[in-house]
C-alpha positions in Angstrom: -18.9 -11.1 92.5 -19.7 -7.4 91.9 -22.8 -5.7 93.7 -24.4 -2.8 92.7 -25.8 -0.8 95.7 -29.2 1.7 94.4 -31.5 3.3 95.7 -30.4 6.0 98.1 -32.3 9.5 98.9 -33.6 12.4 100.8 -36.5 11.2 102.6 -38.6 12.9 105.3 -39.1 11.1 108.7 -41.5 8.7 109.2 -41.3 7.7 105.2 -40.3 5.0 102.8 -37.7 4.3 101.0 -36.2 0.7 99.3 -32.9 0.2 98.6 -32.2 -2.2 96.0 -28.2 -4.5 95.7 -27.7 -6.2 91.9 -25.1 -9.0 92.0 -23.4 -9.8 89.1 -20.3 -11.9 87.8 -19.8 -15.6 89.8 -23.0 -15.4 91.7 -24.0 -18.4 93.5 -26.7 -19.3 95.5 -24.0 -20.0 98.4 -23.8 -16.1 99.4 -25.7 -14.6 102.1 -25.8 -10.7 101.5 -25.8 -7.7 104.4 -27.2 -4.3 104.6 -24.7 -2.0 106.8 -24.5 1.9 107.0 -22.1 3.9 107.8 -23.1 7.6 109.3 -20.4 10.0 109.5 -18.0 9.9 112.5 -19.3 6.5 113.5 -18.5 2.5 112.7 -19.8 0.8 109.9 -22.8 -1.5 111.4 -24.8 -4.4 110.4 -28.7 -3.2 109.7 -29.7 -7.2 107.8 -29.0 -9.8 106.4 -30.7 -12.8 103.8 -29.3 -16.0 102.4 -29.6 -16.2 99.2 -31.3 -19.7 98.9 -32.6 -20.2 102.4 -34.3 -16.8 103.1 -33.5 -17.0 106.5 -33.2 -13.2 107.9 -31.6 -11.2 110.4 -32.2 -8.0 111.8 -30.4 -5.2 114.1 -32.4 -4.1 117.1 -32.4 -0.6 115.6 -34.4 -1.6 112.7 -36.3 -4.5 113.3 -40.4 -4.5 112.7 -39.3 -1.0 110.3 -37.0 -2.7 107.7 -37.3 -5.4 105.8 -35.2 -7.1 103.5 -36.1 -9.6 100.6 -34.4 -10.9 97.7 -35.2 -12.0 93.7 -33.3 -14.7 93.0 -34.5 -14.8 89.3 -32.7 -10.8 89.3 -30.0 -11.8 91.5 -31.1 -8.4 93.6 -31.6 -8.4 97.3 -33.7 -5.3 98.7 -34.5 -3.4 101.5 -37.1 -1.8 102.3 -37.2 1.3 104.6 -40.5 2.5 106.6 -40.6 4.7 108.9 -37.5 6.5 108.8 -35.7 8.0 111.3 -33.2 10.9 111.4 -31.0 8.4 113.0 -31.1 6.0 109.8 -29.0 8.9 108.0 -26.2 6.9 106.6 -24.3 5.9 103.5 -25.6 2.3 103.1 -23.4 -0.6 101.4 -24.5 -4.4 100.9 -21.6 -6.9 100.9 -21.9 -10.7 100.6 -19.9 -13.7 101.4 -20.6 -17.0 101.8 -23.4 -19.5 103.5 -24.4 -17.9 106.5 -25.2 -13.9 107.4 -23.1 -12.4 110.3 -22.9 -9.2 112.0 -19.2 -8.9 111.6 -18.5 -6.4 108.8 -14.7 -8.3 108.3 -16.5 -11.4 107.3 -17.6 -10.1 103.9 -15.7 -11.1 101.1 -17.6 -8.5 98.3 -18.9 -5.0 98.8 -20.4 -2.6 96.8 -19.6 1.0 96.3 -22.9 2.6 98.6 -25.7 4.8 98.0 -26.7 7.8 100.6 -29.8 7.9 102.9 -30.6 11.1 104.2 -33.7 11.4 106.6 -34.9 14.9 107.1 -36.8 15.6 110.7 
């Protein structure tokens, strides 16, 4: 499975911004995919996760009622969609998948992709 992370910017606080990850090779509708970031100096952390054919969803604290994530199964794409950003949201943001069930433990992933930037002006 290769995923395609997209979608990174400059945006100013309190803005919108949606992140989109393409999967593409063995894709299955098996894999759950996360959102993590990664801001500089700090440990990679989960942000969300979606199943891909149960829609089930899970959400860090940080983000929750302010991100949401979705998926197209017909595009094999899961997004995420930013609102109201936050200087603390500044991160390099990766998705990674793995199978069945979404988890908060970024070891569990079998697939990542390469990461766009988010930058979140105050």
């Amino acid at each position: 499975v290769q995923l395609q992370a997209s979608g990174g910017g400059l945006v100013q606080a309190g803005g919108s911004l949606m992140l989109s990850c393409a999967a593409s090779g063995r894709t299955s509708s098996n894999y759950a995919t996360g959102w993590f970031r990664q801001a500089p100096g700090k440990e990679r952390e989960f942000v969300a996760g979606i199943k891909w054919n149960g829609g089930s969803t899970h959400y860090a604290d940080s983000v929750k009622g302010r991100f949401t994530i979705s998926r197209d199964n017909a595009k094999n794409t899961v997004y995420l969609q930013m609102n109201s950003a936050k200087p603390e949201d500044t991160a390099v943001y990766y998705c990674a998948a793995r199978l069945l069930v979404v988890v908060a433990d970024a070891y569990e992933y079998d697939y990542w992709g390469q990461g766009t930037k988010v930058t979140v002006s105050s």
